[in-house]
Each structure stands twice: as structure tokens, then as C-alpha cells.
Kinemage of the C-alpha trace (Angstrom):
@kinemage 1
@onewidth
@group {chain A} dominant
@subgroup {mainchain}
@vectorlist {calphas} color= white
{ca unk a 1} P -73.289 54.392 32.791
{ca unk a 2} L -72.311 52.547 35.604
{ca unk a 3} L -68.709 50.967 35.501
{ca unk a 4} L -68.493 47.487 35.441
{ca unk a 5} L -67.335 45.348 38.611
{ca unk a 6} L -63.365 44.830 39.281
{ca unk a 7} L -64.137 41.394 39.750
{ca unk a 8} L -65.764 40.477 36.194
{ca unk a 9} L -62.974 42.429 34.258
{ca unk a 10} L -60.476 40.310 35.836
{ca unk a 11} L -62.367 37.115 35.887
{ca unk a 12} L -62.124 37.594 31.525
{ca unk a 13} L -58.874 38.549 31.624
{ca unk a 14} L -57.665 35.575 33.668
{ca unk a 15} L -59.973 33.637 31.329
{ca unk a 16} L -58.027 34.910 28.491
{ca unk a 17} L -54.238 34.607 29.609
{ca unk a 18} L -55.285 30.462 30.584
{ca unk a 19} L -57.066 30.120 27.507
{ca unk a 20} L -53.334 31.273 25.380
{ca unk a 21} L -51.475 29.311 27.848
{ca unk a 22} L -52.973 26.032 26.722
{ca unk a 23} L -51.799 26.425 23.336
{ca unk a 24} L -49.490 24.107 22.975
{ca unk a 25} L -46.796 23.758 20.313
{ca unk a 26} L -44.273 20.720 19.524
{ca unk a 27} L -41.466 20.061 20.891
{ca unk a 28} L -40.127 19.049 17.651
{ca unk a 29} L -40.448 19.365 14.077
{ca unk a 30} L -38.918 15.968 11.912
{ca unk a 31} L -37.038 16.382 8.529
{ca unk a 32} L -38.028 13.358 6.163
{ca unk a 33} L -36.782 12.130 2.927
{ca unk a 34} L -38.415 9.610 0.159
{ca unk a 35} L -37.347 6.639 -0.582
{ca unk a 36} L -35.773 6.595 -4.475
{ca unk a 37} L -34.607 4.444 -7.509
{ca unk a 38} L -31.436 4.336 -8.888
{ca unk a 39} L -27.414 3.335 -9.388
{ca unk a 40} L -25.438 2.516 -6.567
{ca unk a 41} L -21.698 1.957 -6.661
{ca unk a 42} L -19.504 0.618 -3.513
{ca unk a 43} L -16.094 1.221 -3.227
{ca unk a 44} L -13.406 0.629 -0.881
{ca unk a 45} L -11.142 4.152 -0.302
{ca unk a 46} L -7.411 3.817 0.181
{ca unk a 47} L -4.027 5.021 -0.201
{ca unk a 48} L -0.815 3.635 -1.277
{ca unk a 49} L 2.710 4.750 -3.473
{ca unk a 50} L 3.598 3.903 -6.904
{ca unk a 51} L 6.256 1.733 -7.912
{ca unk a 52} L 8.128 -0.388 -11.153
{ca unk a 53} L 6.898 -3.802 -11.211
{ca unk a 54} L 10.784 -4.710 -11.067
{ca unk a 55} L 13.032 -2.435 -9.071
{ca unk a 56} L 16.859 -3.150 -8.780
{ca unk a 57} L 19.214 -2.101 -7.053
{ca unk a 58} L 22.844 -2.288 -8.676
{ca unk a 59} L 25.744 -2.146 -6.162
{ca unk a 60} L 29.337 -2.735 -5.771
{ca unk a 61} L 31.099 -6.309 -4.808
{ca unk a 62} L 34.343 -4.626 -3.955
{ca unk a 63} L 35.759 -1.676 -2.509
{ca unk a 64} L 37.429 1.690 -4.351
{ca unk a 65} L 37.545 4.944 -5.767
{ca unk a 66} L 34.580 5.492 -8.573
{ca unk a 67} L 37.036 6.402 -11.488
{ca unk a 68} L 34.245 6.699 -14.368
{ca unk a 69} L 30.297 6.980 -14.034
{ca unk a 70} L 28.112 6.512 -17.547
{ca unk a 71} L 24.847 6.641 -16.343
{ca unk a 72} L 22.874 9.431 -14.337
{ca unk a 73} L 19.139 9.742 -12.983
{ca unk a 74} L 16.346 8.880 -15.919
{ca unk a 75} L 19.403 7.554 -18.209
{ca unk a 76} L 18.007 4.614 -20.158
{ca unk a 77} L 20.337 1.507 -20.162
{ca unk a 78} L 20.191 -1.823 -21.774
{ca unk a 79} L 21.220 -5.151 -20.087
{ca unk a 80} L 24.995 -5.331 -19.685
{ca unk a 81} L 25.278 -1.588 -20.153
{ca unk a 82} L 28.163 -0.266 -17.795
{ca unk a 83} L 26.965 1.973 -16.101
{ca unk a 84} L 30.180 2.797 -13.476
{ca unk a 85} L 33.692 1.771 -12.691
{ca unk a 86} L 35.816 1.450 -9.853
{ca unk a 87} L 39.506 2.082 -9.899
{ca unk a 88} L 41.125 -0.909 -11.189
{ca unk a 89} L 44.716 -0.941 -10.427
{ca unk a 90} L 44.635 -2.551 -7.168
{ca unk a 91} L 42.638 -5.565 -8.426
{ca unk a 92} L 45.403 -5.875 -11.479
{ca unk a 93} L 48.433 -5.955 -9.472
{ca unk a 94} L 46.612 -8.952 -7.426
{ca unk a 95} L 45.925 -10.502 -10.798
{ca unk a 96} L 49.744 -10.240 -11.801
{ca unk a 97} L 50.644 -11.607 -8.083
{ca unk a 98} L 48.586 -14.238 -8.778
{ca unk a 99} L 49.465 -15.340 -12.137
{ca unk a 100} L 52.979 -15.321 -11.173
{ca unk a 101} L 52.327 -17.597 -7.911
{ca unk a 102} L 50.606 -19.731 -10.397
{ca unk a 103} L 54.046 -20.056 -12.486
{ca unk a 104} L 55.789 -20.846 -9.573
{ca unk a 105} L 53.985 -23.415 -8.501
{ca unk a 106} L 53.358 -24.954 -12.075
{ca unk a 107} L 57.393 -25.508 -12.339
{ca unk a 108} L 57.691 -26.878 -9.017
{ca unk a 109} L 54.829 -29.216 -9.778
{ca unk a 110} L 57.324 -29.936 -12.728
{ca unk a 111} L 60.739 -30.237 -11.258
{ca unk a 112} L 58.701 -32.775 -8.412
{ca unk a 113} L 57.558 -34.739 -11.391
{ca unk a 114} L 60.802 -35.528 -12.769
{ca unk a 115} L 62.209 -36.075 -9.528
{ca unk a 116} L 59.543 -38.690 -9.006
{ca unk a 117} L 60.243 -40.049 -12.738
{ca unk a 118} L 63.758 -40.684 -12.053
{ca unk a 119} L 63.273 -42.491 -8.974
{ca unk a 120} L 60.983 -44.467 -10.777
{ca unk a 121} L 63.934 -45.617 -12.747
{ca unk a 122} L 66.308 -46.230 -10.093
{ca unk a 123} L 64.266 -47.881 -8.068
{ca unk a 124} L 64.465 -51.236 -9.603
{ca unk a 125} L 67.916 -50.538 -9.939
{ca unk a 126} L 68.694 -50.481 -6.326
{ca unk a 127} L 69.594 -46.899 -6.887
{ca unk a 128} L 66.858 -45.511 -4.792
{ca unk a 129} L 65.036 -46.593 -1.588
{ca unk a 130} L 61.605 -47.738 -1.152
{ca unk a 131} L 61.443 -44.469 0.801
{ca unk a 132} L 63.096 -41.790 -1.774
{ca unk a 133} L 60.271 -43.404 -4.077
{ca unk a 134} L 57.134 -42.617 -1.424
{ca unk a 135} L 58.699 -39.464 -1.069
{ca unk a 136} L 58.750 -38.297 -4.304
{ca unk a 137} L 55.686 -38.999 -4.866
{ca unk a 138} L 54.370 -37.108 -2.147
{ca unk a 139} L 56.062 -34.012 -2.896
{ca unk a 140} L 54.635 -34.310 -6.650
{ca unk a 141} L 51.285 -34.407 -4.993
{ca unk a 142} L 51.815 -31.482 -2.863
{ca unk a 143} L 52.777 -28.992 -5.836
{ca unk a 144} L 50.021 -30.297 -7.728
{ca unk a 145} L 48.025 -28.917 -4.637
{ca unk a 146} L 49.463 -26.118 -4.612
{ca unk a 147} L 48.986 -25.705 -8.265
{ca unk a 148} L 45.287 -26.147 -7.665
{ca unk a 149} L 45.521 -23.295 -4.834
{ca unk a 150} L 46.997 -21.075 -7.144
{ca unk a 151} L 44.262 -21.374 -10.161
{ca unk a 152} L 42.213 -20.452 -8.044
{ca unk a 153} L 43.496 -17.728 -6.556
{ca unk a 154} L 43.844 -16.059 -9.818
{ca unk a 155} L 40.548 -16.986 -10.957
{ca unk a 156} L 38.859 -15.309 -7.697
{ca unk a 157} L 41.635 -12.534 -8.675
{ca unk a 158} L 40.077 -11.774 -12.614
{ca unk a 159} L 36.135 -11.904 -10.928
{ca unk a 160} L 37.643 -9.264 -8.670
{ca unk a 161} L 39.142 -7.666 -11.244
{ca unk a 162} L 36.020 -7.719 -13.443
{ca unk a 163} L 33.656 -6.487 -10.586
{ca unk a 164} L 35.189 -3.202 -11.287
{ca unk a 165} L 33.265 -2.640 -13.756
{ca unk a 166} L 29.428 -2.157 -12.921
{ca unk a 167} L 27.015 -3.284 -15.499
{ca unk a 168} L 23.450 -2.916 -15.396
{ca unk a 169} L 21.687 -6.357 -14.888
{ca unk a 170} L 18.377 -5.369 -16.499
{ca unk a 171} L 16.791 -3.123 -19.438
{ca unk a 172} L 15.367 0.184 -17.805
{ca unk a 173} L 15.829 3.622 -16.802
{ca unk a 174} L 17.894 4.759 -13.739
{ca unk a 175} L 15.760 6.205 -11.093
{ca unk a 176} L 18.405 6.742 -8.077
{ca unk a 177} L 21.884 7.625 -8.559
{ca unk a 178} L 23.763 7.732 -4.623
{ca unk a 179} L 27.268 8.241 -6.004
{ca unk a 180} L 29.700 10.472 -6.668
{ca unk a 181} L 33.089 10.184 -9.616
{ca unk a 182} L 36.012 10.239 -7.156
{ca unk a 183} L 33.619 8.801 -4.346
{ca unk a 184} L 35.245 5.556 -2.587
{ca unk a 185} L 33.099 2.734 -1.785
{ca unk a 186} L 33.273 0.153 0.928
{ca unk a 187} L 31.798 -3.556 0.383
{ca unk a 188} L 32.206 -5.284 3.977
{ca unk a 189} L 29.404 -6.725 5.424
{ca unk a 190} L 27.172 -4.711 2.765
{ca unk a 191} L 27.112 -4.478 -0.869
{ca unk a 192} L 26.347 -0.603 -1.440
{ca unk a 193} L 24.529 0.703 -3.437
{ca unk a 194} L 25.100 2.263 -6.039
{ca unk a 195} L 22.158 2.633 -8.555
{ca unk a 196} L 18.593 1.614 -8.855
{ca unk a 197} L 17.467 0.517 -12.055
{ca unk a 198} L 13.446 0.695 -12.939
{ca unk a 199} L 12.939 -2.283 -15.362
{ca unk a 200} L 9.727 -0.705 -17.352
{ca unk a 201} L 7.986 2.319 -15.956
{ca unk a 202} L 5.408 2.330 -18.736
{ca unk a 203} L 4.251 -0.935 -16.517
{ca unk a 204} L 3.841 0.232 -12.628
{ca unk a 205} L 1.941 -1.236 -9.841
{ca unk a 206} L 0.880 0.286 -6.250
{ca unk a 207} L 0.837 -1.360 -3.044
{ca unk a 208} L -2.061 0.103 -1.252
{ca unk a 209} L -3.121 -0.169 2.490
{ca unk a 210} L -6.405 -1.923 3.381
{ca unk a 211} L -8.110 -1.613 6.093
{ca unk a 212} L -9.099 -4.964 8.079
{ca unk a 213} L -13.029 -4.086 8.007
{ca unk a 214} L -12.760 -3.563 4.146
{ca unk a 215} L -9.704 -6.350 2.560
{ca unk a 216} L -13.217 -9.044 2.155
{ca unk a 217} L -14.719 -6.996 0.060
{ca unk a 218} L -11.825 -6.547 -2.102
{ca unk a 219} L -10.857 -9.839 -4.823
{ca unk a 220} L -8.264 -9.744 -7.366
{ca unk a 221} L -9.698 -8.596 -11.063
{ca unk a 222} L -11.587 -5.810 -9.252
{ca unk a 223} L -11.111 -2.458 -11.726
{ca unk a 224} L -9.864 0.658 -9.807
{ca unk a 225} L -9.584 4.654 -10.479
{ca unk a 226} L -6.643 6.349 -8.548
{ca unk a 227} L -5.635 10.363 -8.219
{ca unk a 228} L -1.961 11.653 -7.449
{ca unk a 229} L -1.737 15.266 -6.407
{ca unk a 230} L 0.777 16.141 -9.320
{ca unk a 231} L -2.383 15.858 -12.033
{ca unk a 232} L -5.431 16.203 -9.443
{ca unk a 233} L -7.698 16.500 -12.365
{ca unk a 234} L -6.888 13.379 -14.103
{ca unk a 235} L -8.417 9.968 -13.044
{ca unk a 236} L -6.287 6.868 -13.474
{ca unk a 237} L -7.240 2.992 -14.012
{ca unk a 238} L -5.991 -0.590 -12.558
{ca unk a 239} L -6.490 -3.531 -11.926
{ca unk a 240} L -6.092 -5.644 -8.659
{ca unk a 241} L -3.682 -8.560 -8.803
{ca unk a 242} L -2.896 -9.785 -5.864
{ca unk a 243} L -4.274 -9.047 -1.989
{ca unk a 244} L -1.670 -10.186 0.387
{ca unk a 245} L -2.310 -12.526 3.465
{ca unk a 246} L 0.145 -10.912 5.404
{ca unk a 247} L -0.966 -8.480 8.318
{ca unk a 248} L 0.600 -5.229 8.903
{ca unk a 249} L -0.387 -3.762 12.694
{ca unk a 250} L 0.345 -0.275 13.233
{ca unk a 251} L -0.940 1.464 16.778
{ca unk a 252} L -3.075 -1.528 17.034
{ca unk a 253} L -4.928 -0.870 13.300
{ca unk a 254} L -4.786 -3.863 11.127
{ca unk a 255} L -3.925 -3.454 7.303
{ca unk a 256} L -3.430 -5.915 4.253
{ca unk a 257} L -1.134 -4.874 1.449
{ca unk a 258} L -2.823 -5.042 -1.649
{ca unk a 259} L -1.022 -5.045 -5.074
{ca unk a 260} L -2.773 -3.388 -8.210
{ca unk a 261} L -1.123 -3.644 -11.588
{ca unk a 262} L -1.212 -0.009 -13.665
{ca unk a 263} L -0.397 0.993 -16.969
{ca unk a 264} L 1.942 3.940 -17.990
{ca unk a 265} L 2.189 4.047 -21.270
{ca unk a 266} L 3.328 7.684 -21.202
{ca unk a 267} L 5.435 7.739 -18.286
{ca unk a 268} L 3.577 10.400 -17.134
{ca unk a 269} L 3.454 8.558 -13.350
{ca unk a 270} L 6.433 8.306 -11.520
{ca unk a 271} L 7.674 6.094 -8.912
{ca unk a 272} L 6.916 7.082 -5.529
{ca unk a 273} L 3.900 9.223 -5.901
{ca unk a 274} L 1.299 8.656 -3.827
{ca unk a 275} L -1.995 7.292 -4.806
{ca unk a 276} L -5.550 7.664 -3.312
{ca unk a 277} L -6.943 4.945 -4.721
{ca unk a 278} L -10.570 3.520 -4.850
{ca unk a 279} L -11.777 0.228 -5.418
{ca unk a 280} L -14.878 -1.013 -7.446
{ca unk a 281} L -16.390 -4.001 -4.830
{ca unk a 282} L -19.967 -4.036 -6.143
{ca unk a 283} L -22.322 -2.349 -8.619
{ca unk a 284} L -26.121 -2.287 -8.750
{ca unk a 285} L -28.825 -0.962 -10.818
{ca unk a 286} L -31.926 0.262 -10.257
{ca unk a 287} L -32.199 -0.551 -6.450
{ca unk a 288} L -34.403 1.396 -3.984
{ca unk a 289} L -32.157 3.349 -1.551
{ca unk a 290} L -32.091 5.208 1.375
{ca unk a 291} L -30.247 7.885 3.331
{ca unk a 292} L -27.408 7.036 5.280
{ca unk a 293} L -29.155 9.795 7.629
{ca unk a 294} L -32.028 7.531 8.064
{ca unk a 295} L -29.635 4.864 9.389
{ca unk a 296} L -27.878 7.046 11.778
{ca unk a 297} L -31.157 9.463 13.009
{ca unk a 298} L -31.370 8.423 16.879
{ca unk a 299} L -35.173 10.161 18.318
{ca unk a 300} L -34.903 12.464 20.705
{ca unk a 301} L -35.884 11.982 24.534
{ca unk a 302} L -40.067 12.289 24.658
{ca unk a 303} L -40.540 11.096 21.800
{ca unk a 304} L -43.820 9.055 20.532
{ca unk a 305} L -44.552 6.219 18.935
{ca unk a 306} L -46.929 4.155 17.112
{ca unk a 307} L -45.217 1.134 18.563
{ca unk a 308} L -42.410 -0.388 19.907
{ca unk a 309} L -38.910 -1.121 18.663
{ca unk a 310} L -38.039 -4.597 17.870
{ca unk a 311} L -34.955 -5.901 20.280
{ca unk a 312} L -33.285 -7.825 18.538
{ca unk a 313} L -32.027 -6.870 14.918
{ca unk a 314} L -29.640 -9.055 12.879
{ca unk a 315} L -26.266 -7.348 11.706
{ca unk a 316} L -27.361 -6.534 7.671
{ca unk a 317} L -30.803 -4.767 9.686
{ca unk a 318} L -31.045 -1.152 10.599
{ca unk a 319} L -33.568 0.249 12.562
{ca unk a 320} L -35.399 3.254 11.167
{ca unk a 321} L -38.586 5.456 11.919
{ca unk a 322} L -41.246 6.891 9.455
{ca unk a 323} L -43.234 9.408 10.543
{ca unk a 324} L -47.251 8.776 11.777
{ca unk a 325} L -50.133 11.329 10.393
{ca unk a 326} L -49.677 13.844 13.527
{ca unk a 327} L -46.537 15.098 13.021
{ca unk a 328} L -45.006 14.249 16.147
{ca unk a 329} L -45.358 10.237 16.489
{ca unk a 330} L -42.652 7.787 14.894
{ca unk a 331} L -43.288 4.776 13.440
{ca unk a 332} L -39.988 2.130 13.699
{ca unk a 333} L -39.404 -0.152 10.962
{ca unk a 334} L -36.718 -2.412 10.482
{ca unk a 335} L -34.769 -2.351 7.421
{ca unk a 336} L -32.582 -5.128 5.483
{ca unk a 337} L -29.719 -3.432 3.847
{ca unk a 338} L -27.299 -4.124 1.059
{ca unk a 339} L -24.538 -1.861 -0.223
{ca unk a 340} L -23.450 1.511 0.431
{ca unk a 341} L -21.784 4.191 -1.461
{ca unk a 342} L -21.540 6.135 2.113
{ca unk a 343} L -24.754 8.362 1.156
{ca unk a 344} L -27.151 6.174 0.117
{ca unk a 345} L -27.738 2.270 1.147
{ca unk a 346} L -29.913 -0.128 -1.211
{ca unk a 347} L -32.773 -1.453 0.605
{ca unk a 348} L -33.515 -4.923 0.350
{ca unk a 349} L -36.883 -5.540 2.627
{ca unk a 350} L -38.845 -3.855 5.031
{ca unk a 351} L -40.677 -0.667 3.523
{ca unk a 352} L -42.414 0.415 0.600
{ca unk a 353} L -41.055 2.078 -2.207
{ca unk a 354} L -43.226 4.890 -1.715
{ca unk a 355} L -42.270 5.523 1.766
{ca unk a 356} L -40.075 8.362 3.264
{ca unk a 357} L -38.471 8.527 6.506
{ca unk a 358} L -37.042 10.670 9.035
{ca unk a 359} L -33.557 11.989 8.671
{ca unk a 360} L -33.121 14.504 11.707
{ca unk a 361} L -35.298 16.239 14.354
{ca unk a 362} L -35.122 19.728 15.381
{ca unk a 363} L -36.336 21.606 18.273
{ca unk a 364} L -39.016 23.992 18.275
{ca unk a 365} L -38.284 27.845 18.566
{ca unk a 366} L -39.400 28.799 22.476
{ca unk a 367} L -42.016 31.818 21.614
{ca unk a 368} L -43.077 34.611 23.803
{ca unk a 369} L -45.609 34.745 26.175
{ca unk a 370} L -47.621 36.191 23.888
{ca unk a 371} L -48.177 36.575 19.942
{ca unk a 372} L -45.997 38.710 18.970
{ca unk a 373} L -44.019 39.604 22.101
{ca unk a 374} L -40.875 40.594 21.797
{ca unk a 375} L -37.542 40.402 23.867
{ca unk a 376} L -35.948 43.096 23.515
């Protein structure tokens, strides 16, 4: 048999290698998910520290040595409990100066007065001047003055005197103690401190941060769940009461202080933790919803599709893209959108119920030149 021409053989095998190289495969393959039914639940995510409704801080209106302290950290105290005292005998001795100023003056007050009395009597006698007279009287009112001066200098003296002893201005529990017994204390310009009183921890509050692009969503009576890291397991309730006008800026981010009333019946929270804290804005049920994916996919470069994009979409629109018959071409659809729970968003308008659409692309695998090469 004679061999068959070079020519032919190469001709088919040519034939063959074009005919593989016009298999084509895509350049992408799209992930999809269906639209669903269901709950969705917005909240607003933020932190903030616990505190007592009332905090107050008891100090000291004059200066000494701390000669007796009756309360320490978590001691319960009653109104008008004392609670510390400072070193008294300074503030005596000025009472005793004073009261015996006061004595002084009272019997000079006395001896002017009946010096002015007699001249009273000799006056019409020609036994005393028109002068003597005026001048009696005006020394009567000068001790009288001074009278006056000294009352109140021993008055001011007792308050002194009495503002050794430090009472506690409100029923609670002490929650800072920043004093010593033997410790001397300084008011000047500054009252210090000395304790700070928590009128009723078993009724708390927290002062949580807001973030500019979330404080209109949030309205006082809104119900909230909060964590603390000491009990990470346990969720805790409150209630919004108050969301304050007042802007904080720090590093050019925007916050509004917002105050949320929380019960502690069992003093199980205590002031100062911090709280992560989420907020209840808006509840729906059974709403269709989609992906968040869906609202962020972006198609690649080369892509097809079915039609064109619409330019202009209003701010509650998103743009997303279903996916056409072939496999490869994109459909865009434009979306109206509701709330969020950051995973899903309700869908108000613009596709069916039964529709899906695409959440990511991914590239193709790059295969060998042919079936089943390999690289090694």
C-alpha cells in the first residue's frame, strides 16, 4: 500500500487543531440568588457607657485634715447621712473669736445708748450742746453697725463650722471614694471632691454616640437591646428618651448624643461599662427582599447586555442586573428599595417576586491547549 501524501495528512491535522481552537468558552460564569419573603428588622448600631440617672458629686466647702470617714465605695447612705468630717478645731476657735467680738460690740452698742439717753436729758437743760446730742447719736449708730458686723461674722463662723461635717445630699450608694482619713483638703478656687454618690442604680441610663447618617432614623420611644462585655451572653432592654440636638465633631465625624433610659433592677450593671447598643428604627413583615450583594455587584469589563442602563436613578433606586437565557448577557433593572438589616433590603417596585439576580461574577479557568493537557 502506497503511503499517503505529506500534504493531505497535514491539511487534516491543521483542519483539526483550527477546528478545537474555535471552541470558545466564557469569560465569565455569574452567581445568582432568588428573590424571597420574609421579616426584616432595621437597626441603628452604636456604642455608649452606662451611667445613674442622678450622679453627685459631694465635696468639701472648706479646707482641713479628714479626721473621720463613714462611708466607703458601694456603702449605701440615706439623705443627710454623714458621710466624712474635717478637723474642726480651727473653725471653733473662729466661732469663740467671733462670739466674743459680738459681746464686745453688743456693750458698746450699750454704753453709746446711755450716753445718748443722758444727753437727751440734759439737753433741754442747757447741760449739753446741740453738738454732744448729734454726737451721741452717731456713735450709738456706729456700734449698732458694728453689732450688725459682728452677727454676722459669727453666723458665717457656725456655717463654717458646720461644713465640717460632710453629709450626703441624696439617697444612694457611693460609687467613688478619692480620699484618704488624715488626708488634708484644699477649697480655693475649687470645691474638691470628695465622694460621688449614685442616687438609684437599679434605674441607669446610657448616653450613646450616633452617627450623623443614622440620628433621623432614631425617635424617642424606640425599644433597644444592648451587650456589655462583663455578661456577653446576656441581652439587655431600653428605651430611648431623649436624642440631643447638640453636635459633637470629632476628626471631622459628626455625632448626636442620645439618652436611653434602662432598668437595673438587680444591680447587676454598673456604672461605666460600656454598651454596644442597637436600636429598633423599623420592622416589617412579609416583604420581598433582596441581597445586599445584588446592590453592590458592579459587571465586569465586556460584559453584555440585553439593554441599556437607565442614567438617571433617584436616591431610594438601585440599579441591579438579572441574568438573560445565555448565560453570559445581563439584563439591568432598576430597583425601589426600603429598609435594610445590612444583608437583605425589602424591595418595593421594579421586579417580580419570582425573579433572581446576580450577586458576583467570576472568571473562567484558562484551559490548556488541548483537552486534557496538562502543565506540568
Amino acid at each position: 500500500m502506497k503511503p499517503l501524501p505529506l500534504y493531505p495528512c497535514l491539511a487534516a491535522a491543521l483542519t483539526l487543531f483550527s477546528g478545537c481552537s474555535r471552541e470558545t468558552t466564557p469569560p465569565f460564569t455569574f452567581q445568582t440568588a432568588p428573590l424571597n419573603r420574609g421579616e426584616l428588622v432595621q437597626r441603628v448600631s452604636a456604642s455608649g457607657s452606662l451611667s445613674a440617672v442622678v450622679r453627685v458629686d459631694v465635696g468639701s466647702q472648706v479646707s482641713g485634715k479628714i479626721s473621720a470617714l463613714n462611708a466607703d465605695f458601694n456603702s449605701p447612705v440615706k439623705k443627710g447621712d454623714l458621710v466624712a468630717e474635717i478637723d474642726p478645731s480651727l473653725y471653733s476657735a473662729v466661732v469663740l473669736q467671733a462670739e466674743g467680738e459680738l459681746a464686745s460690740a453688743r456693750a458698746t452698742a450699750t454704753l453709746k445708748k446711755q450716753n445718748l439717753e443722758r444727753k437727751q436729758i440734759l439737753f433741754p437743760k442747757q447741760a449739753a450742746t446741740q453738738l454732744d446730742l448729734e454726737q451721741a447719736v452717731a456713735e450709738l449708730a456706729q456700734a449698732e453697725a458694728t453689732v450688725t458686723i459682728g452677727e454676722a461674722a459669727l453666723q458665717r463662723a457656725n456655717v463654717d463650722l458646720s461644713y465640717c461635717k460632710i453629709t450626703a445630699p441624696v439617697d444612694g450608694i457611693v460609687i467613688s471614694r478619692v480620699v484618704d482619713l488624715g488626708q488634708t483638703v484644699a477649697a480655693a478656687m475649687t470645691t474638691p471632691i470628695l465622694f460621688t454618690i449614685a442616687q438609684d442604680i437599679t434605674k441607669m441610663h446610657i448616653k450613646a454616640s450616633i452617627s450623623e447618617s443614622d440620628i433621623g432614623m432614631v425617635k424617642d420611644g424606640h425599644t433597644i437591646s444592648f451587650t456589655v462585655d462583663a455578661f456577653p451572653d446576656e441581652v439587655f432592654k431600653g428605651i430611648v428618651t431623649q436624642v440631643r440636638k447638640a453636635p459633637i465633631i470629632t476628626n471631622n465625624v459628626v455625632t448626636y448624643d442620645t439618652i436611653i433610659s434602662v432598668d437595673n433592677p438587680g444591680q447587676k450593671l454598673f456604672p461605666g461599662m460600656t454598651a454596644d447598643v442597637s436600636v429598633l428604627v423599623a420592622e416589617r413583615k412579609d416583604v420581598l427582599k433582596i441581597p445586599n450583594t445584588a446592590l453592590r455587584f458592579s459587571p465586569p469589563e465586556g460584559t453584555k447586555y440585553s439593554r441599556k442602563a437607565p442614567e438617571k436613578i433617584e436616591r431610594n433606586e438601585r440599579l441591579v442586573y438579572t441574568l438573560e437565557a445565555d448565560g453570559q448577557t445581563l439584563g439591568p433593572a432598576v430597583v425601589k428599595v426600603g429598609i435594610t438589616d445590612n444583608v437583605d433590603t425589602e424591595v418595593l417596585s421594579g421586579l417580580p417576586a419570582e425573579a433572581s439576580v446576580i450577586t458576583a461574577s467570576i472568571p473562567a479557568p484558562k484551559k490548556g491547549l488541548f483537552s486534557g493537557s496538562s502543565d506540568k
